[in-house]
Backbone atoms as SQL, in Angstrom:
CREATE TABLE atoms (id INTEGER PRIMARY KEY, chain TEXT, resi INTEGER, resn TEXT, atom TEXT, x REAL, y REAL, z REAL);
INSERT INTO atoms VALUES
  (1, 'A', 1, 'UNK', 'N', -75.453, 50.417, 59.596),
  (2, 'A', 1, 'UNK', 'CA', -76.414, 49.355, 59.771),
  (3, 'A', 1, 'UNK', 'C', -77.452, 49.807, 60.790),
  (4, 'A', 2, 'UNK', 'N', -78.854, 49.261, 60.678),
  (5, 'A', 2, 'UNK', 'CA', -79.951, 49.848, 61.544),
  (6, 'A', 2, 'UNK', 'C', -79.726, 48.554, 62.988),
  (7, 'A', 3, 'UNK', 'N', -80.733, 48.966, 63.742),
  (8, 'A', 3, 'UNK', 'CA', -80.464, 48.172, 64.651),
  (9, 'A', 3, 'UNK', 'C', -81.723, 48.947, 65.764),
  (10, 'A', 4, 'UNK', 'N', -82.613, 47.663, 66.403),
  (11, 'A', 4, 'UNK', 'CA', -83.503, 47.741, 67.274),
  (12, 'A', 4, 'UNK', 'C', -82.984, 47.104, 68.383),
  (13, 'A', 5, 'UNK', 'N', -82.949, 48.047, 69.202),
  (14, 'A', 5, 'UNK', 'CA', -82.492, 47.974, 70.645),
  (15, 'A', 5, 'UNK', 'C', -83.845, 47.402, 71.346),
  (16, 'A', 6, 'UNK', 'N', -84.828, 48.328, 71.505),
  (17, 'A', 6, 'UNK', 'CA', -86.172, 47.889, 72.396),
  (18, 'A', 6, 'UNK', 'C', -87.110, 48.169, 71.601),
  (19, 'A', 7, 'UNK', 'N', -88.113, 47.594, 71.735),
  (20, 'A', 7, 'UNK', 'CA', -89.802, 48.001, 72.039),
  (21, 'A', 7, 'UNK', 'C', -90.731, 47.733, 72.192),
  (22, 'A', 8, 'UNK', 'N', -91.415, 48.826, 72.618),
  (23, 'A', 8, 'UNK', 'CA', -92.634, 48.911, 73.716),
  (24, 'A', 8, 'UNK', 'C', -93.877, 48.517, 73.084),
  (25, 'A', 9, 'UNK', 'N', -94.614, 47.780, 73.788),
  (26, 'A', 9, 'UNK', 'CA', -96.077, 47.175, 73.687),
  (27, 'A', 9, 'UNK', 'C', -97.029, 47.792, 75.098),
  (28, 'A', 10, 'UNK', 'N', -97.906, 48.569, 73.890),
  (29, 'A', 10, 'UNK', 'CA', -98.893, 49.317, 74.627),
  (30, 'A', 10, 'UNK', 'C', -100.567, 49.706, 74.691),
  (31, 'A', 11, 'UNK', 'N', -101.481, 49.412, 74.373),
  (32, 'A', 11, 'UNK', 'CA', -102.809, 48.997, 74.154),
  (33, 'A', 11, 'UNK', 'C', -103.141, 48.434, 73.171),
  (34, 'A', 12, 'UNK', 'N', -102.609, 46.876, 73.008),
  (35, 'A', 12, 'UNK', 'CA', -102.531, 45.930, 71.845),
  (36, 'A', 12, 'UNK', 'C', -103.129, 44.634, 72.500),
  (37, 'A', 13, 'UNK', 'N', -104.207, 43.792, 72.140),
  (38, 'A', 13, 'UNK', 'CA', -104.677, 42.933, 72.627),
  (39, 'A', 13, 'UNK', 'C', -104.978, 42.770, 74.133),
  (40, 'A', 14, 'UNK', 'N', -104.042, 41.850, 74.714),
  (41, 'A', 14, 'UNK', 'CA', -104.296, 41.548, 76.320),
  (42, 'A', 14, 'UNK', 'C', -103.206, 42.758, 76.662),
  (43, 'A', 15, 'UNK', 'N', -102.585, 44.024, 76.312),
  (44, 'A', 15, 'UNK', 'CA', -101.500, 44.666, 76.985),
  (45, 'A', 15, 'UNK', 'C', -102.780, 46.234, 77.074),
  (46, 'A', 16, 'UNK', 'N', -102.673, 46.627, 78.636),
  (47, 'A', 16, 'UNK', 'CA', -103.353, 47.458, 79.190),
  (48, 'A', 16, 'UNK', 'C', -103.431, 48.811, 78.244),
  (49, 'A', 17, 'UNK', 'N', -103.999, 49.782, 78.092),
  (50, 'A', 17, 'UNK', 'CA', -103.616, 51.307, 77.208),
  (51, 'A', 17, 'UNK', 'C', -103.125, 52.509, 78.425),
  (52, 'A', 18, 'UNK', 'N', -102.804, 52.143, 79.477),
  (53, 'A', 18, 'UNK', 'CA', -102.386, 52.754, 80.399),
  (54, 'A', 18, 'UNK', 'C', -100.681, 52.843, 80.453),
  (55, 'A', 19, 'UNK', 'N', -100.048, 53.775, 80.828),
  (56, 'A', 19, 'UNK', 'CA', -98.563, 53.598, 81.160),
  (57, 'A', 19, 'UNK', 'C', -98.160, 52.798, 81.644),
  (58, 'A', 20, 'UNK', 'N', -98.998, 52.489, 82.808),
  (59, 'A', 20, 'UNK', 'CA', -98.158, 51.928, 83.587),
  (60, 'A', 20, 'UNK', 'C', -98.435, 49.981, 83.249),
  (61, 'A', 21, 'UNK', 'N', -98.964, 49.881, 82.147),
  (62, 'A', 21, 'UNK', 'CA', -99.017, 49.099, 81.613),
  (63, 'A', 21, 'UNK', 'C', -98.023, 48.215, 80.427),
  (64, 'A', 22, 'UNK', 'N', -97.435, 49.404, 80.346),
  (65, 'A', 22, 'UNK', 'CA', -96.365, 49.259, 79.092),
  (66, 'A', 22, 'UNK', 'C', -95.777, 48.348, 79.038),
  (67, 'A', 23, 'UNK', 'N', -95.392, 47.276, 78.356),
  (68, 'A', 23, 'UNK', 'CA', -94.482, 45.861, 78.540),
  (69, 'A', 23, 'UNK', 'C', -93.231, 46.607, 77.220),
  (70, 'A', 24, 'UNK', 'N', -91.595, 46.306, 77.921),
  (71, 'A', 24, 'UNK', 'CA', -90.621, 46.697, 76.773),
  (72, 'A', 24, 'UNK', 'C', -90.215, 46.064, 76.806),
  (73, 'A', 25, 'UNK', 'N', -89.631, 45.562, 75.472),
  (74, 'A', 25, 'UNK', 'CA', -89.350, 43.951, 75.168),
  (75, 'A', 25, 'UNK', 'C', -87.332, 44.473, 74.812),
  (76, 'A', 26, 'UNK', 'N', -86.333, 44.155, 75.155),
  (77, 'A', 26, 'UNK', 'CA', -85.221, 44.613, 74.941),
  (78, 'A', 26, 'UNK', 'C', -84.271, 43.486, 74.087),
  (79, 'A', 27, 'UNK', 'N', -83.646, 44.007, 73.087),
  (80, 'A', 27, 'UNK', 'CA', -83.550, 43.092, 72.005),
  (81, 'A', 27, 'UNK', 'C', -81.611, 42.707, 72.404),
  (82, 'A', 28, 'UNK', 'N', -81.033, 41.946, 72.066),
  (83, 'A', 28, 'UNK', 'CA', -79.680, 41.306, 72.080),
  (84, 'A', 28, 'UNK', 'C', -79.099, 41.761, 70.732),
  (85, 'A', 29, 'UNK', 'N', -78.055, 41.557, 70.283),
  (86, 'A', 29, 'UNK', 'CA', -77.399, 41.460, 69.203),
  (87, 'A', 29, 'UNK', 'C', -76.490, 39.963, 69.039),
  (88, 'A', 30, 'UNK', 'N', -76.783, 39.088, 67.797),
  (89, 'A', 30, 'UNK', 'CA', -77.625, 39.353, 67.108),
  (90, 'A', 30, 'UNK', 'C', -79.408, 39.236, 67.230),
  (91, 'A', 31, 'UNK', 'N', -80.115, 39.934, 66.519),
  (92, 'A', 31, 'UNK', 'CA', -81.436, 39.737, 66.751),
  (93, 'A', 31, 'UNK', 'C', -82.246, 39.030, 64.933),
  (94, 'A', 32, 'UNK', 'N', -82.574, 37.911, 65.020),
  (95, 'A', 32, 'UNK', 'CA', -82.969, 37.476, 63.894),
  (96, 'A', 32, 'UNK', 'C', -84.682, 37.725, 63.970),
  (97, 'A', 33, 'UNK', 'N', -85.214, 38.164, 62.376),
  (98, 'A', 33, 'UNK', 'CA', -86.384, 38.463, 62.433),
  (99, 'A', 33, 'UNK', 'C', -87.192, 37.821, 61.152),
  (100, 'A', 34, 'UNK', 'N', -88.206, 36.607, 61.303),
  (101, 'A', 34, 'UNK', 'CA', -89.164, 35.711, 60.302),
  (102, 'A', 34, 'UNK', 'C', -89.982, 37.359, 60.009),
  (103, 'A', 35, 'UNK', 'N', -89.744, 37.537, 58.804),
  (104, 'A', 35, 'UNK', 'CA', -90.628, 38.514, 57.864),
  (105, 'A', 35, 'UNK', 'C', -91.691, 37.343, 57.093),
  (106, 'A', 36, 'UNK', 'N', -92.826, 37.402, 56.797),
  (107, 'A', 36, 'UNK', 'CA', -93.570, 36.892, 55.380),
  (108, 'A', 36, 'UNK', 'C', -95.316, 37.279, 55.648),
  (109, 'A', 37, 'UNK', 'N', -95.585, 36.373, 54.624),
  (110, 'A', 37, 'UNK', 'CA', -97.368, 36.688, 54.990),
  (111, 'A', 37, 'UNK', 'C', -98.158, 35.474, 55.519),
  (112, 'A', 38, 'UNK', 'N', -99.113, 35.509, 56.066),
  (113, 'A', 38, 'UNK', 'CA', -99.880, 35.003, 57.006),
  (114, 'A', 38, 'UNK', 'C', -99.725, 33.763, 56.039),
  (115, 'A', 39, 'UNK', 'N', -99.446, 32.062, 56.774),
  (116, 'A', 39, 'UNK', 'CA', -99.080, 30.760, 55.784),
  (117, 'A', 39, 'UNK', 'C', -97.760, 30.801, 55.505),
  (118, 'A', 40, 'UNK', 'N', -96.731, 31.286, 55.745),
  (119, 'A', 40, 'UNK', 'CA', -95.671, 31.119, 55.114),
  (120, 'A', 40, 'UNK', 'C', -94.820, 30.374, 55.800),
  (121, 'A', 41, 'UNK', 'N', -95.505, 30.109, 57.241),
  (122, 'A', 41, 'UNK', 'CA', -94.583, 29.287, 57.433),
  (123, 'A', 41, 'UNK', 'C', -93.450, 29.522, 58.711),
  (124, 'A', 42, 'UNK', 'N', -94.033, 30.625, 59.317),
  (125, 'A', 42, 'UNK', 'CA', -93.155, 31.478, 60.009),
  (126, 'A', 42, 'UNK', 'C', -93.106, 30.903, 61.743),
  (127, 'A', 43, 'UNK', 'N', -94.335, 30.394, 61.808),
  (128, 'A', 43, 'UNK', 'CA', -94.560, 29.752, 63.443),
  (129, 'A', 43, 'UNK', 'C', -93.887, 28.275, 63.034),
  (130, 'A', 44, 'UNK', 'N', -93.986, 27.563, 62.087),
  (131, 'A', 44, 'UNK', 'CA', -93.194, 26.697, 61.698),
  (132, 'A', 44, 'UNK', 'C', -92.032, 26.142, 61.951),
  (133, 'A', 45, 'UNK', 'N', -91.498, 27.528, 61.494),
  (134, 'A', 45, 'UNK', 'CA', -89.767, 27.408, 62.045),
  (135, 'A', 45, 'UNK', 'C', -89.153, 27.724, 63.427),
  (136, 'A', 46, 'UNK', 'N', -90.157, 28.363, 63.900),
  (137, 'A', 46, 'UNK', 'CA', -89.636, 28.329, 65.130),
  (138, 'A', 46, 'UNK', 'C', -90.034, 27.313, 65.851),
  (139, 'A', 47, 'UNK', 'N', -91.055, 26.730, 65.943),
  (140, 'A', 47, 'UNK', 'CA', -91.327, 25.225, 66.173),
  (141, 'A', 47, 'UNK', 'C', -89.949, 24.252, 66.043),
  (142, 'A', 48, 'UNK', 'N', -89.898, 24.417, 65.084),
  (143, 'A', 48, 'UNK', 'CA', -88.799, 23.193, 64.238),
  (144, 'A', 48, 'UNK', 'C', -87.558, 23.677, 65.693),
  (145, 'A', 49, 'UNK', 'N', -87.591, 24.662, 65.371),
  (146, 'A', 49, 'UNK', 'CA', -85.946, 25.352, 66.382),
  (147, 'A', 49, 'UNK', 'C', -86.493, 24.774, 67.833),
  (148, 'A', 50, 'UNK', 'N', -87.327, 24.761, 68.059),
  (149, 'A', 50, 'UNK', 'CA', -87.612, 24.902, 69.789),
  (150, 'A', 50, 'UNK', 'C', -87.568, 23.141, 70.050),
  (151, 'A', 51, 'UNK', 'N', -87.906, 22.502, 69.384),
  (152, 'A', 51, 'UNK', 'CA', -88.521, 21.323, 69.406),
  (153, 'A', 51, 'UNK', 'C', -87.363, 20.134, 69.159),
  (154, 'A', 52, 'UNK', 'N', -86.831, 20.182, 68.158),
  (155, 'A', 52, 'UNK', 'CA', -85.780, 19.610, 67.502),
  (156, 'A', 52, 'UNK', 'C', -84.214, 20.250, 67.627),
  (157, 'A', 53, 'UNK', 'N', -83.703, 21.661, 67.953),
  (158, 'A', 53, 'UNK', 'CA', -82.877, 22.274, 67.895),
  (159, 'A', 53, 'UNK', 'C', -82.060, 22.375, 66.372),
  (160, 'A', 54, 'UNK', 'N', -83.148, 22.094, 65.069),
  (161, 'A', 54, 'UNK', 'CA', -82.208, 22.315, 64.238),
  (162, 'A', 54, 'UNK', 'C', -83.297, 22.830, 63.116),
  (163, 'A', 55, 'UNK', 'N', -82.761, 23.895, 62.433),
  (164, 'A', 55, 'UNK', 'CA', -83.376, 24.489, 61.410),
  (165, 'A', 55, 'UNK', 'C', -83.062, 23.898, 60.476),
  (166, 'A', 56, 'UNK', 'N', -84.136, 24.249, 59.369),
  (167, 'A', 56, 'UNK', 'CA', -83.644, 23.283, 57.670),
  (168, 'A', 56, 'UNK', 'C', -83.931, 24.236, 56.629);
């Protein structure tokens, strides 16, 4: 099985292009991930989760 441990954000929008800028984001197990295309719905559900505590 694959599995993402960390990663790094580095001259992307508001994140500096310098090293010492680097933000690393370090992941837990399990790590769940909203895949789709722009509308699908994806800020949605995490809304629903944050807000209500229950997915549908």
């Amino acid at each position: 099985m694959s599995k993402i441990e960390k990663m790094s954000i580095l001259g992307v929008r508001s994140f500096g292009v310098e090293d010492k800028d680097k933000q690393v984001i370090s992941f837990f197990s399990p790590l769940t991930v909203l895949v789709g295309p722009n509308g699908a719905g994806k800020t949605v559900c995490i809304l629903l989760r944050c807000l209500t505590g229950v997915m549908q």
